[in-house]
RODO-2510 file (C-alpha; in nm, 4 decimals, decimal comma):
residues 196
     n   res          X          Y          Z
     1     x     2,3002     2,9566    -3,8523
     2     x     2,1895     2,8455    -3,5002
     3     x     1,8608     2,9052    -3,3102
     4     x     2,0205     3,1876    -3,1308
     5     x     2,1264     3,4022    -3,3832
     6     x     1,7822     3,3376    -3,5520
     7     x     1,6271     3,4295    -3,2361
     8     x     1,8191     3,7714    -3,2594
     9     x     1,7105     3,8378    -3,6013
    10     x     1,3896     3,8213    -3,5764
    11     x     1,3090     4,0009    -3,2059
    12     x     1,6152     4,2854    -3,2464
    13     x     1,3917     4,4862    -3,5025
    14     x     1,0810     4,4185    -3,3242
    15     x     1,2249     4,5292    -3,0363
    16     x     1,3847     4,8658    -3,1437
    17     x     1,0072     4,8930    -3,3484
    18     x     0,8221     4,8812    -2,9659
    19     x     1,0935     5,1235    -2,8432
    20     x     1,0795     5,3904    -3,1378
    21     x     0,6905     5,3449    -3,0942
    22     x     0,7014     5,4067    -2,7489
    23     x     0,9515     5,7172    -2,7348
    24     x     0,7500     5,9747    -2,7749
    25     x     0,5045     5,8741    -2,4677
    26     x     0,5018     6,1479    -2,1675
    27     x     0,5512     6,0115    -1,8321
    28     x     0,2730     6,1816    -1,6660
    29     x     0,2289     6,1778    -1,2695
    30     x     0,2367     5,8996    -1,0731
    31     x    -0,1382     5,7484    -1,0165
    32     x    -0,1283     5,6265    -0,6007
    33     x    -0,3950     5,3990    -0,4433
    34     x    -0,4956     5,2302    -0,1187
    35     x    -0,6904     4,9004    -0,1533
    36     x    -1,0090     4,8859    -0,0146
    37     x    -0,9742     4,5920     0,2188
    38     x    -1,3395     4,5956     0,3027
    39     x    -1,3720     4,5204    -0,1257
    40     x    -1,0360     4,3175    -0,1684
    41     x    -1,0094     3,9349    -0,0998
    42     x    -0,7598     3,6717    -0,1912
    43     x    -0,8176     3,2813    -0,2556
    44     x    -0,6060     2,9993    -0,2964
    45     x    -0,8011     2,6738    -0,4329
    46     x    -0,5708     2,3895    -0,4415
    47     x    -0,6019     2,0062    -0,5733
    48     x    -0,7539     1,7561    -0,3447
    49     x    -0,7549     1,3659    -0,4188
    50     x    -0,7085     1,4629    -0,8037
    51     x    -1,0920     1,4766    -0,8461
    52     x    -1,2127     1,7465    -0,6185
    53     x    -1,0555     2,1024    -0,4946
    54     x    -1,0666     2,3211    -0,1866
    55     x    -1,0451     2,6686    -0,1830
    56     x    -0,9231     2,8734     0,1464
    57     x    -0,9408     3,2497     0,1804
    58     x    -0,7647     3,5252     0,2463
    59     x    -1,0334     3,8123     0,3444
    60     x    -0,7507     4,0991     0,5293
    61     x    -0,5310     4,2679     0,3818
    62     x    -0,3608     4,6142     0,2919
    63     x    -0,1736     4,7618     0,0032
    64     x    -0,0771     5,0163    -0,2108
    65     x    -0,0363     5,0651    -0,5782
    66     x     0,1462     5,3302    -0,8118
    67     x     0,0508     5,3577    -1,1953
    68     x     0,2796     5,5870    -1,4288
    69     x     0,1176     5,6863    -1,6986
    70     x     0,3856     5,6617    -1,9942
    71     x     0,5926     5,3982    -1,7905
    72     x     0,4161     5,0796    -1,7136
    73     x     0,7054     4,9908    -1,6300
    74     x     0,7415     5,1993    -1,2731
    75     x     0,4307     4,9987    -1,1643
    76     x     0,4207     4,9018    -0,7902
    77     x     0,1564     4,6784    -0,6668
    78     x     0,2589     4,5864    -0,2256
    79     x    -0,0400     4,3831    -0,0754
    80     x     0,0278     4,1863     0,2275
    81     x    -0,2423     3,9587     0,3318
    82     x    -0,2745     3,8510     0,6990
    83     x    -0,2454     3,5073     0,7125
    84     x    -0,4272     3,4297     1,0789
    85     x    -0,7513     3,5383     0,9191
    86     x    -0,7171     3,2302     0,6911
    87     x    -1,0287     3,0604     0,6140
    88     x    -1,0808     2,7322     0,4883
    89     x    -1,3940     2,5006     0,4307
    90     x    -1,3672     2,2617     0,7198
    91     x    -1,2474     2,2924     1,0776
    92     x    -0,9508     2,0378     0,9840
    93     x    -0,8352     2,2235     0,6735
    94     x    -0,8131     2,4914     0,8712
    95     x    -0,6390     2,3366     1,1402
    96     x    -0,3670     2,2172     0,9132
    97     x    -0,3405     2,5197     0,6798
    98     x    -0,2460     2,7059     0,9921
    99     x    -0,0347     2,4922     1,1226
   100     x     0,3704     2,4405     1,0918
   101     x     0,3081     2,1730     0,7576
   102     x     0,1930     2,4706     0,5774
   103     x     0,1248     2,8243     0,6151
   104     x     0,2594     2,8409     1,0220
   105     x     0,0794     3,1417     1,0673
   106     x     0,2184     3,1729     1,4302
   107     x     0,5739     3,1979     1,2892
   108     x     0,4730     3,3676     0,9833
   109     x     0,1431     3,5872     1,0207
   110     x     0,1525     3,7100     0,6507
   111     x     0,1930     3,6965     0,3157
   112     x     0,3071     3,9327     0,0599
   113     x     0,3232     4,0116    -0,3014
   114     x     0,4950     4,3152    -0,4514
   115     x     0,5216     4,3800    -0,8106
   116     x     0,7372     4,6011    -0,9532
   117     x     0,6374     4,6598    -1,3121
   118     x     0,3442     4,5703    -1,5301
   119     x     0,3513     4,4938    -1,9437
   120     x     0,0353     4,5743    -2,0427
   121     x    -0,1268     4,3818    -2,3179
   122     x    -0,4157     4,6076    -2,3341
   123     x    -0,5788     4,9121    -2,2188
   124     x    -0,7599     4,6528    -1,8911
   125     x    -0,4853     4,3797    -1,8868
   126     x    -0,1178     4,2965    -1,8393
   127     x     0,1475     4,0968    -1,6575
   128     x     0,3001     4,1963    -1,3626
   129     x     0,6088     4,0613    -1,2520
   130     x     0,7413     4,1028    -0,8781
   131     x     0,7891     3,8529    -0,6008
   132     x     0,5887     3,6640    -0,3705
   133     x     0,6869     3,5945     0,0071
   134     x     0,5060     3,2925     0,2150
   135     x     0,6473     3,0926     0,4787
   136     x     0,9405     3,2957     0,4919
   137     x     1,0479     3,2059     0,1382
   138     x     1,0647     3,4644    -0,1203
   139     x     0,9960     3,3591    -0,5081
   140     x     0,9782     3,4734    -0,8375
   141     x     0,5593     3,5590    -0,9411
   142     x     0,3742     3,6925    -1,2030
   143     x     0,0360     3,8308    -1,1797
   144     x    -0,2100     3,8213    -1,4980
   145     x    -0,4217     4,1254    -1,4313
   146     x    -0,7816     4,2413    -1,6211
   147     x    -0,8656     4,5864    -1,4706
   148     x    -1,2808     4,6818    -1,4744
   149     x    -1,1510     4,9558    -1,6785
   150     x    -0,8458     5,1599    -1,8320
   151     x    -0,6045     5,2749    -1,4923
   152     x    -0,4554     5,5561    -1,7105
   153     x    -0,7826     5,7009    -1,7856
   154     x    -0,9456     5,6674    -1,4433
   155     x    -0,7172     5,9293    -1,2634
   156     x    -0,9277     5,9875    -0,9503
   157     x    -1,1481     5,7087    -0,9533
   158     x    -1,1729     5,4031    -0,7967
   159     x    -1,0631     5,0589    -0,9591
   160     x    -1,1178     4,7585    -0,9156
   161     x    -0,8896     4,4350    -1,0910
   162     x    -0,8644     4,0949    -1,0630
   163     x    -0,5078     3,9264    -1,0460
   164     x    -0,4215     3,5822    -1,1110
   165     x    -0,1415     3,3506    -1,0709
   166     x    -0,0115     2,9330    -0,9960
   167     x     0,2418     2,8839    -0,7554
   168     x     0,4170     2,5192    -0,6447
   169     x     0,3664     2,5265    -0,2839
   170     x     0,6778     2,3201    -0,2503
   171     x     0,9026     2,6557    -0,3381
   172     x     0,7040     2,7676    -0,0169
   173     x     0,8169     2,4678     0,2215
   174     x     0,5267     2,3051     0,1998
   175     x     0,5520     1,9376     0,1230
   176     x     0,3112     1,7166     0,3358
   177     x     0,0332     1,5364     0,2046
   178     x     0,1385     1,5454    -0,0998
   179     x    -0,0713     1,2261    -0,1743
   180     x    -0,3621     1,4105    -0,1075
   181     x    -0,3130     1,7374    -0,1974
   182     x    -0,2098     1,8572    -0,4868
   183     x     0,1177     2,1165    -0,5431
   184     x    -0,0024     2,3242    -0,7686
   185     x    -0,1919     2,6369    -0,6018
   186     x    -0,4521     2,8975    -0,7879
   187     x    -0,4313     3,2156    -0,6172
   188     x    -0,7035     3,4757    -0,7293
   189     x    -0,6656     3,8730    -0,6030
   190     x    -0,9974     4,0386    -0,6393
   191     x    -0,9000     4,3965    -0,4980
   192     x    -1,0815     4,7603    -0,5364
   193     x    -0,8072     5,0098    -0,5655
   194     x    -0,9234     5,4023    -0,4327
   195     x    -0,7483     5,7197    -0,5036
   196     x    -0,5078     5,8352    -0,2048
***
């Protein structure tokens, strides 16, 4: 028998286990926020000469998010950060973060992630999948989330999570210095959601 069918063996009962576990959850109403953007923030930190980093920030933004309780899986996180309030370490960073080589924030003045579920691993963290779009390219992301606290049980309160994720700024058209910069890209989203 192949690796395939193997494969099946083994995840089709685990799979209709999760489902028959899960079939008896309510979908209860739809939990809708607005990020604080005075308590939201996003950074990028980024290789630099393979022995050092630099980190530019993202401090303005907006979003909204929408948490079913019962389906994780109608999870929508939108954030769009504006990307000529970039801010980098050094007046030449800067310069050439803003510039056409990489984020050409005159052509493109923002950045945007939607997500459009979430698999939660536990009652404060999960995976959620959507799509980010930067330089006018659109690509595949995945955020790994850790909430302050459970969003199903805060209905009406404020909360706060972290989201993180690597991206290969090449997918983004962004290929200079590659001698000197590294491709692979932390981003961190530190945002404070609040009931709407």
């Amino acid at each position: 028998m192949g690796i395939l069918p193997r494969l099946r063996l083994v995840l089709l009962p685990l799979l209709a286990a999760f489902a028959l576990a899960n079939a008896g959850a309510e979908i209860g109403t739809p939990q809708r926020y607005t990020l604080d953007a005075a308590a939201s923030n996003v950074s990028a930190k980024v290789p630099f000469f393979g022995l050092a980093s630099k980190t530019a920030r993202f401090p303005r933004m907006q979003g909204a998010v929408t948490i079913v309780p019962g389906a994780p899986e109608r999870a929508v996180i939108d954030v769009t950060f504006d990307a000529t309030a970039i801010e980098a370490p050094d007046d030449l960073t800067l310069s050439r973060l803003r510039g056409e080589k990489f984020f050409w924030v005159e052509k493109y003045p923002s950045i945007r992630f939607v997500g459009r579920s979430i698999a939660l691993t536990s009652p404060t963290r999960g995976m959620v999948s959507g799509q980010l779009t930067a330089r006018g390219k659109t690509r595949p992301a995945s955020l790994d989330v850790t909430f302050d606290a459970d969003p199903l049980a805060q209905a009406g309160k404020p909360v706060s999570f972290t989201g993180t994720t690597t991206i290969d700024r090449r997918e983004y058209g962004m290929k200079s210095y590659q001698l000197i910069v590294g491709n692979k890209v932390d981003i961190t989203l530190k945002a404070r959601m609040v009931p709407r």
